[in-house]
Structures are given as structure tokens and as C-alpha cells.
DOKOLLUM-123968 format. One record per residue (C-alpha): x, y negated, z. Coordinates in steps of 0.2 Angstrom, whole numbers, plus 2048, in hexadecimal, padded with zeros to 3 digits. Each point is the difference from the previous one (the first is absolute). Layout:
BEGIN
XYZ ...
# end
This chain:
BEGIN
34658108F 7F380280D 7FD810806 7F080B7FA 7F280080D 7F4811804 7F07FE7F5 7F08077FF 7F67FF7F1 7ED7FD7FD 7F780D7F4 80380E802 8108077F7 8018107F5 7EC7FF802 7FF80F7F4 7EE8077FE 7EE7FB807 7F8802812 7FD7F680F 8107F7806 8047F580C 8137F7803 80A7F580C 80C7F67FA 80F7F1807 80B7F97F3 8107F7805 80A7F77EF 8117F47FE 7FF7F27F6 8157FD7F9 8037EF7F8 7ED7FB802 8007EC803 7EE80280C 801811805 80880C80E 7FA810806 7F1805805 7F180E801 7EF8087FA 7F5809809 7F280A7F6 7F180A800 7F980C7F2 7EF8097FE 7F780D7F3 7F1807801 7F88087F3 7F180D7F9 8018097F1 7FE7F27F3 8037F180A 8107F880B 8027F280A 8117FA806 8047F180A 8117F9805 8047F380C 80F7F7805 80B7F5808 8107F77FF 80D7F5809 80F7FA7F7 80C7F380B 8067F37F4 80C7F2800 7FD7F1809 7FE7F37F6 7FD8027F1 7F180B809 7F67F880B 7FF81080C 7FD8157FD 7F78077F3 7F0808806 7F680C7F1 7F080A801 7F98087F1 7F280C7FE 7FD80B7F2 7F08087FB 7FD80D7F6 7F280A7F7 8038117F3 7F380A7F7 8038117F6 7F68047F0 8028127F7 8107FA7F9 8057EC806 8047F9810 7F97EE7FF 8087F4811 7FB7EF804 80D7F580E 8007EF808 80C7F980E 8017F0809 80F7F7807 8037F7811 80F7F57FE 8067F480E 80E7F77F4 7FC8027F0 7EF7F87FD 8018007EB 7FB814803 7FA800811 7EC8047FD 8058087F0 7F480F7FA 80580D7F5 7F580B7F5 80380E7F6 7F780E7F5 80980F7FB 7FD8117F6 808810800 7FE8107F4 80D80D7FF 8127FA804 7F97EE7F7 7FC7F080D 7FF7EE7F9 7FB7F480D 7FB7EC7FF 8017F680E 7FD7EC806 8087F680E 7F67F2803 80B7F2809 7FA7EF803 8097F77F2 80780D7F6 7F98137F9 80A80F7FC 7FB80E7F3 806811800 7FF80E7F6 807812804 80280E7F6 808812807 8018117FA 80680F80B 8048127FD 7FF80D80E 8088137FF 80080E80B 80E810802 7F880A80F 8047F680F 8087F37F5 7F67EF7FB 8097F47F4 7F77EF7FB 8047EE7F5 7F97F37FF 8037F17F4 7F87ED802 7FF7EF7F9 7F97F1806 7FC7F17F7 7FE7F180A 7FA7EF7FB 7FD7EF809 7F37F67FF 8037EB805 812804804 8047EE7FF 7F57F780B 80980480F 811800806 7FE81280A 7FE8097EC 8077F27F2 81180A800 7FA8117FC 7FF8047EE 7ED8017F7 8048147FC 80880D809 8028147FB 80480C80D 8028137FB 80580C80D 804814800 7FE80C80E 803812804 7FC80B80E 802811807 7F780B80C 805812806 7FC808812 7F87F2809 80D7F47FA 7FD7F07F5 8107F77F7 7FD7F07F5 8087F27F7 7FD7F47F4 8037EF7FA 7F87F07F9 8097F77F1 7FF7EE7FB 7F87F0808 7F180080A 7F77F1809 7F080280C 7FE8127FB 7F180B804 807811807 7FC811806 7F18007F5 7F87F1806 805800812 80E7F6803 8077F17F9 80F7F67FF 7F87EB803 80F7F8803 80B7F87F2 80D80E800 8058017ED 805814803 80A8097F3 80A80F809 7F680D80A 805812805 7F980C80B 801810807 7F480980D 80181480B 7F1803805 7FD81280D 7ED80A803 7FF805811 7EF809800 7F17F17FB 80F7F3804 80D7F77F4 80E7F7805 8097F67F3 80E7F67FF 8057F47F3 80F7F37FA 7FD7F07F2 80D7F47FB 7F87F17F7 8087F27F7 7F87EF7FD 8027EC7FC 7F77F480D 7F77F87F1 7FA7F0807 8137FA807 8078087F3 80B80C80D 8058107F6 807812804 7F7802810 801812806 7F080A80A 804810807 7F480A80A 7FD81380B 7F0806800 7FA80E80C 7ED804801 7F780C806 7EE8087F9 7F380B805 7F58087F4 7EE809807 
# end
């Protein structure tokens, strides 16, 4: 097995709370048994600004993965930018998203726009999201519910999801006519928070393709069948700044060649100020 490259992640991690924030990040991640892909990096910049009742974040981010040649014709090369916009009424918290991919190598989800619309009251957040690729469309829908406790010094939360994901015209291009029509993803994490210190884990069960993630900022466009992903993050205040750390093992099948068991591992390290 290749060895696990330093990573640094792109949103913030443990991002517990509201305020203005700003992060750096550079990601490093191992591809083991992948047919295409090596090693590589991400480089990322996070923003959130915000008045009482109204947020705006913005995420952008770029990647190089070295890939095997052939059956790639050269090194992948990604930039995505995600957008987006949160009010507050007396009791809701309504979010609108949308991200755009560059993609040097894979030009079924290069120019690929994502939108999403999501609302949150209490611990409740359901979420419906659209990828918008040139010859095949992706629908998501997200529910979560999470529960938060205090003990003096002591903060204890879960969280629970599911995703649905469904695809549209799956079969009229070779990148997505492996993937199944349906997919149901529900994960479950916990976190912990005591003196400046900021522990989490959690993990995502069944199969997932082209997924929308961290509420609309990310996603997965490549035709990685996941089914296995764990993670566990330490993040530390010093004064206004964050520093966190974070570790994921993934599991997935290369859909379109039919390549199963690859294995993604990655180290995340970001730092955040908040003002």
C-alpha cells in the first residue's frame, strides 16, 4: 500500500457556530488499487461573512491528481467554486447553494452546475439539490436531525443523515450507464467539545455516486461508486484561530471500467480565523 500523504482540507472543519470566518487550506490524498489515479493535492480557500439575518459563504478550490499514463491522457486538473447564500427568520434558516466544476479530463462533468435549496428549523434540515451535467442530471434529497447537550464546559452533539440520490439519462453515456438509477446513503456523526478542544467522527453507510456534500458545497463528479467512508477530526482554539486536523478512509468501485475495491485515504490540516 502507498503511504498516506499530509492533507489539508477545504471548509472549514469542526466549523461549530456563526461569525465571520475565513480558512486556508492544502489537501494531499492516495489513490490504492485506482486503475487512473496516483496521488495528488487540493488547495482551498473559504469565506463567511454575515449580519444578523443574512450569510454568505464562498468556497473556492483547486486540485491536481497524477494519474496513470495511459489510460489517462495526462494529470487531472480541478477548480470548483461554491456559492452560497443563508437567511434567518424568527425560527428557520432557509440556504440557497450553486457550484461549478472545471475539469481538464473528465468532460461529461466538466461545466457541471450544481444547485441546491435547503431549510433548517430546530435540529431538523432536509435539503434538495440538482447536478446539471451535459448528458446526464443527478437529484438529491437530504434529510438530517441533530441533538446538542451541554455539562458546563462540556458540549456533546449527533447528528444523523440520509441521502437519496437519483439519476437522470444515466444510460446515454458511457461515463454514468454503470451506476445504478437509485442510491441511499445514511450516515451518523458525533462530536465533542470541552476547553478549546473539538473531537469528531462519523461515518457514511451504503452506496453513493456524484454526491452533493457539506450542505451543498462539495461534490463528488467523478464515477466513483463509494460505499465505505470514515472519518475522524481534532480541532484546537487558539484565541480567534482554529487549527484542525482530520483523517478519511473511503472505499469505492471505478464504475465505468468496472475496477472495484479502490481505497482513498487522506490528512487534512486547516487553519481558520474567525473576526
Amino acid at each position: 500500500m502507498k503511504k498516506v500523504l499530509l492533507v489539508m482540507a477545504t471548509v472549514p472543519l469542526l466549523a461549530f457556530g456563526g461569525g465571520n470566518l475565513v480558512s486556508v487550506g492544502y489537501e494531499r490524498v492516495d489513490f490504492d488499487h485506482s486503475v487512473k489515479k496516483d496521488r495528488g493535492w487540493r488547495a482551498s480557500v473559504f469565506g463567511r461573512v454575515g449580519l444578523k439575518k443574512d450569510r454568505f459563504e464562498a468556497l473556492l478550490e483547486k486540485s491536481r491528481i497524477d494519474t496513470f499514463q495511459p489510460p489517462a491522457p495526462k494529470d487531472l486538473q480541478v477548480a470548483k467554486i461554491g456559492l452560497k447564500y443563508l437567511h434567518t427568520f424568527e425560527k428557520a434558516e432557509m440556504a440557497v447553494s450553486f457550484a461549478t466544476i472545471d475539469d481538464n479530463l473528465m468532460k461529461q462533468t466538466d461545466g457541471g452546475k450544481i444547485y441546491g435549496v435547503a431549510l433548517r428549523r430546530g435540529g431538523l434540515r432536509i435539503a434538495q439539490y440538482l447536478s446539471d451535467y451535459k448528458h446526464f442530471d443527478v437529484w438529491q434529497t437530504e434529510a438530517g436531525y441533530s441533538v446538542k447537550r451541554e455539562w458546563n464546559d462540556l458540549k456533546v452533539g449527533a447528528s444523523a443523515i440520509v441521502k437519496y440520490i437519483r439519476l437522470s439519462d444515466r444510460k446515454s453515456n458511457a461515463f454514468s450507464k454503470n451506476a445504478k438509477a437509485d442510491y441511499v446513503t445514511p450516515g451518523l456523526f458525533l462530536s465533542l467539545h470541552t476547553s478549546g478542544w473539538h473531537f469528531r467522527t462519523g461515518a457514511l453507510f451504503g452506496r453513493r455516486i456524484f454526491a452533493v456534500m457539506q450542505e451543498g458545497m462539495k461534490v463528488q463528479h467523478h464515477a466513483m461508486e463509494f460505499y465505505q467512508t470514515w472519518m475522524a477530526a481534532v480541532a484546537k482554539d487558539l484565541g480567534p484561530h482554529r487549527l484542525s486536523f482530520r483523517y478519511v478512509y473511503q472505499k469505492a468501485d471505478e464504475i465505468p471500467i468496472h475496477n472495484d475495491g479502490v481505497r482513498v485515504q487522506s490528512v487534512a490540516l486547516v487553519w481558520g480565523y474567525r473576526f
